[in-house]
N, C-alpha and C positions, 0 to 999 in steps of 0.2 A: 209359119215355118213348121215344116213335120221334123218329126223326130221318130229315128226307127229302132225298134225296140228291139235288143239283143236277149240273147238266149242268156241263160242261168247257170253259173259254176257252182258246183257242190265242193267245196272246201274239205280239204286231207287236213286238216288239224283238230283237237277237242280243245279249243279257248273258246268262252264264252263272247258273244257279240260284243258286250259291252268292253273286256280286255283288249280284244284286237281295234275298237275305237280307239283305247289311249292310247296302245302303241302306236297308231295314225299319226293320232293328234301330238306323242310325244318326237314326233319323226316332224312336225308340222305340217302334217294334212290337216285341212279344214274337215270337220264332222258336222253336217246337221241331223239330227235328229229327226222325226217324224212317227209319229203315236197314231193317226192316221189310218193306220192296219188292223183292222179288230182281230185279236189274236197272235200278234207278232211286234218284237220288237223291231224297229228298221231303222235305218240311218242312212244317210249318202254322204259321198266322197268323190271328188275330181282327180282324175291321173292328171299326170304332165302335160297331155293334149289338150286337157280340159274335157275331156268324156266321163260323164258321170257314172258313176257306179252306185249301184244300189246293194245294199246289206242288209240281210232279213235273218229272224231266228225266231222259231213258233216259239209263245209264253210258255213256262210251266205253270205258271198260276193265271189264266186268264181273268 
């Protein structure tokens, strides 16, 4: 099965990655995490269709 890879929103807010997870997670989205990215932190997240979403934010401290 392929999977076709969408383009990239750049977010209009200053909350840090990690904030906008628990708001997700306290709305009950699922969050998994993924460390996987050298240099970034990332997470994913499924909308109501089940379309996965990816969430990235470069480290400050790599």
């Amino acid at each position: 099965m392929a999977y076709r890879q969408g383009t990239g929103l750049v977010p209009r807010w200053s909350t840090s990655l990690h904030t906008l997870a628990r708001r997700l997670e306290d709305h009950g989205v699922e969050v998994t995490w993924d460390d996987n990215f050298p240099g970034f932190h990332r997470f994913y997240a499924s909308d109501k269709l089940g379309n996965r979403l990816e969430f990235l934010e470069r480290r400050t401290n790599p």
